[in-house]
N, C-alpha and C positions, 0 to 999 in steps of 0.2 A: 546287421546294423548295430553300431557303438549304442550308447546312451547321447542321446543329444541333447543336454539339459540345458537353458541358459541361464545366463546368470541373471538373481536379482536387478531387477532396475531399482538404481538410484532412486533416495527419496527423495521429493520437489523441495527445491529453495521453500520456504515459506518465509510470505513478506504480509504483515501485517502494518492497514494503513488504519490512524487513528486522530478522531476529530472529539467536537463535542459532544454532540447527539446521532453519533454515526447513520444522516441523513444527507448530509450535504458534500460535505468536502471529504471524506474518508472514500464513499461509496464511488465517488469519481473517479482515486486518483486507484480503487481497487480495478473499475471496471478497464480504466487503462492501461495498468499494468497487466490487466490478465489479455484483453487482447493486442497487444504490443506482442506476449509470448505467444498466443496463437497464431500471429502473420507470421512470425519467426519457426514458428514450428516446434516450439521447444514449450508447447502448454501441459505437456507430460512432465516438464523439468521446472515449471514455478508455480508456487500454489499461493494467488493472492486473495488476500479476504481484507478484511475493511472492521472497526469496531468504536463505538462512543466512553467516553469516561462517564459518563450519568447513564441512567439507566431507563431517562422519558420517554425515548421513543422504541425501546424493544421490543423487536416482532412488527414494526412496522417498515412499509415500503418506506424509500427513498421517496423525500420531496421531491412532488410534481415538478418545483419547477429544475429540480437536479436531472428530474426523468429526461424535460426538454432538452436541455441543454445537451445533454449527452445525446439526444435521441438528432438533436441539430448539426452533431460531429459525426456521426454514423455509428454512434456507439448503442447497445443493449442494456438496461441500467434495472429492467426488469424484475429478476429474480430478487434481488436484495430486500432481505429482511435486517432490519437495526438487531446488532448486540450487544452488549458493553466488554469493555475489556476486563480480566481480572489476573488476576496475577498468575492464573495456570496459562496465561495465553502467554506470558516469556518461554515458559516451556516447550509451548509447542509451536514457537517461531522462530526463525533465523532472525530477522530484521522486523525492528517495530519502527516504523516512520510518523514520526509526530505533524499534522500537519499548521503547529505554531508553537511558539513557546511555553506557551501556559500549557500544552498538551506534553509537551518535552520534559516539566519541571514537575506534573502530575505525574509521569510515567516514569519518572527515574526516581520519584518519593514512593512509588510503589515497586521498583526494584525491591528483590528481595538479599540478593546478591551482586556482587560487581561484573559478574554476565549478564545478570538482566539489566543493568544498567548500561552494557557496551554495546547491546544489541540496538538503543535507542540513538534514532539519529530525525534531524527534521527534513522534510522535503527537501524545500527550495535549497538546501545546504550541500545537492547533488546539481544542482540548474548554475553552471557557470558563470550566466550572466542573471543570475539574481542580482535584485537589488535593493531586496529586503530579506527577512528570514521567515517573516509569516506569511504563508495563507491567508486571506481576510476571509471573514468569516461572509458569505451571501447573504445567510437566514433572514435580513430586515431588508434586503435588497430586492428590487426587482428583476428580472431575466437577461437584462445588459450586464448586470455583476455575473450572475454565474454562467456565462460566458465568456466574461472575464476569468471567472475564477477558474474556471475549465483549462481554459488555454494555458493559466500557470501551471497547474496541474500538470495537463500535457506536456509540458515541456521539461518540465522537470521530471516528470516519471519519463520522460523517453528518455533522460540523460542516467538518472538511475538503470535507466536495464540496459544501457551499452556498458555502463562498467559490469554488469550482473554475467551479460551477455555469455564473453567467455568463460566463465567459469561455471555455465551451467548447461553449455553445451554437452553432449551424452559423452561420457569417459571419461569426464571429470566434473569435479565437486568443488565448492567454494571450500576453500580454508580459514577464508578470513573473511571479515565482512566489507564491501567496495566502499570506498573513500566517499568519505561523508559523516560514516557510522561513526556513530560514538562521538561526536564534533558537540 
């Protein structure tokens, strides 16, 4: 028998999603995209995580009522512990998804270079039929907002991993980052 070695697997897209207090709307739009690539099959080929620009709530769970909501879509919101973003996470990210502009203009003032600033792009600026650019924020809202807010999510992170889709299927690698980025 030859040597049958195989080759390296490609390493996962990583897509980092980022809110204020990475509690509410970051943890969502990670938990969607990670299983978006589960049904797909391709949860070896993206690796989503979720992070805050403040640093109030790190190390804690995802708000209860983020838990709900996700928990009312058939989503797992579980696991998530809050982190903050810092400036080694350009590094070790394909795509940072702002999920409003105040989070966009934070993260490209923390660019260090004009790659970490290309990698930064907003959600809803992959959702077609947006008709705003922000995310609203839940946090003062009751359980009809983040249901609301969910659903934007959803839909925009489902529009995000069709463009993702192909180019992270096994044999090939993203070149470039899907239309959105950098916007």
């Amino acid at each position: 028998m030859g040597d049958m070695t195989t080759p390296p697997a490609a390493a996962p897209f990583r897509v980092v999603f980022v809110c204020t207090g990475n509690i509410c709307r970051s943890p969502m739009a990670e938990v969607v995209l990670r299983t978006l690539a589960e049904r797909a099959g391709l949860a070896s080929r993206v690796h989503s995580t979720s992070a805050g620009t403040g640093d109030w709530h790190v190390g804690e769970r995802a708000d209860h009522r983020t838990l709900a909501a996700l928990e009312r879509r058939g989503y797992d919101g579980g696991l998530h512990r809050a982190r903050q973003f810092t400036t080694d996470s350009f590094d070790t990210n394909d795509l940072v998804i702002a999920l409003d502009r105040s989070h966009e203009r934070i993260l490209r003032g923390w660019a260090r270079r004009d790659d970490d600033a290309d990698k930064v792009a907003l959600l809803l600026g992959f959702e077609p039929q947006a008709t705003a650019l922000d995310v609203p924020d839940p946090y003062y809202a009751g359980p009809a907002k983040f249901d609301e807010v969910l659903g934007m999510i959803e839909s925009a992170t489902r529009s995000l991993f069709h463009q993702l889709e192909p180019a992270i299927r096994p044999g090939s690698r993203p070149t470039s980052l899907p239309y959105g980025a950098g916007s």
